[in-house]
C-alpha positions in Angstrom: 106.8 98.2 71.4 105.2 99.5 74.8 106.8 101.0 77.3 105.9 99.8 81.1 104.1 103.0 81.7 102.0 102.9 78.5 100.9 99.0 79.1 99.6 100.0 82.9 97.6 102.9 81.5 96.4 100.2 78.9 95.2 97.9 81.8 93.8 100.2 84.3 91.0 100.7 81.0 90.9 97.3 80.2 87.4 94.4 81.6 89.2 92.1 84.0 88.9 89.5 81.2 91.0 91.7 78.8 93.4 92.9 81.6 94.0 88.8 82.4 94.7 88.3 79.0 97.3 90.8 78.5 99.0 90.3 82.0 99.5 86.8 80.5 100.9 88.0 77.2 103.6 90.2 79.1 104.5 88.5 82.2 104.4 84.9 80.7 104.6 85.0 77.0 101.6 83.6 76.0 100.2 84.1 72.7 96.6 84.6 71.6 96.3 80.9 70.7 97.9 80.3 74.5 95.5 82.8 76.0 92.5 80.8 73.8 93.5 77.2 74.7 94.3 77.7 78.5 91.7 76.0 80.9 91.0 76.6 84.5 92.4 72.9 85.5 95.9 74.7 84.4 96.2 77.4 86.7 97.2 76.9 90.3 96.6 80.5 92.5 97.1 79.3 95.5 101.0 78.7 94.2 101.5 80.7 91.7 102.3 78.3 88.9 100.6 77.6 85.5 101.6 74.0 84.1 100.0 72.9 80.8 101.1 71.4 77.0 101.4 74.2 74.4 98.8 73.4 71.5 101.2 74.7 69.1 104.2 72.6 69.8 103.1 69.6 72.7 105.6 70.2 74.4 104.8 71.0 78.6 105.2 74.2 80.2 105.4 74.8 83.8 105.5 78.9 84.5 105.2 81.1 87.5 102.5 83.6 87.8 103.7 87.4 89.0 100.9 88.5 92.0 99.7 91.1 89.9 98.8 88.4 87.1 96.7 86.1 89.8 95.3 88.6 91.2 93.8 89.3 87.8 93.2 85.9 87.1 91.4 85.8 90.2 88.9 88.6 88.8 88.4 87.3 85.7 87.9 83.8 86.6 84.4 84.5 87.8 83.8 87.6 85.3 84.6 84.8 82.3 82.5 82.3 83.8 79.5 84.4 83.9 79.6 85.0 80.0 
C-alpha cells in the first residue's frame, strides 16, 4: 500500500505515458489489462467521462475522469502516439 504522498512523488518521476497509466489505476481502478485494452475512441476530455466494455468481464463501464487524470491523458495522448 501507498500512501497519497508517496504516489505523487512516484508521478512527478514518472514519462507522461507512465504517469497516465497510473492516474488511471488510482483514480479509476483500472487494471493493467484495462490500461492495455483502452482506446482513444473511449475517452471523452472535453467531459470528463471514460465509457467502454471491460475485456475481462463485457460488461460496460461509464467513469468519470478527476482533472488531474485528463490533464495527463491529455499529455500522453500525443507522447503515445508518437511511439
Amino acid at each position: 500500500m501507498f500512501e497519497a504522498d508517496e504516489i505523487r512523488l512516484l508521478l512527478d518521476k514518472t514519462d507522461p505515458v507512465l504517469r497516465a497509466q497510473s492516474l488511471l489505476g488510482v483514480n479509476v481502478g483500472f487494471g493493467q489489462t484495462d490500461v492495455a485494452g483502452l482506446s482513444k475512441s473511449a475517452i471523452n476530455l472535453k467531459t470528463g467521462w471514460l465509457g467502454y466494455v471491460r475485456q475481462k468481464t463485457g460488461i460496460g463501464r461509464r467513469v468519470p475522469l478527476e482533472p488531474e487524470t485528463i490533464k495527463a491523458l491529455e499529455d500522453a495522448i500525443p507522447a503515445y502516439s508518437c511511439a
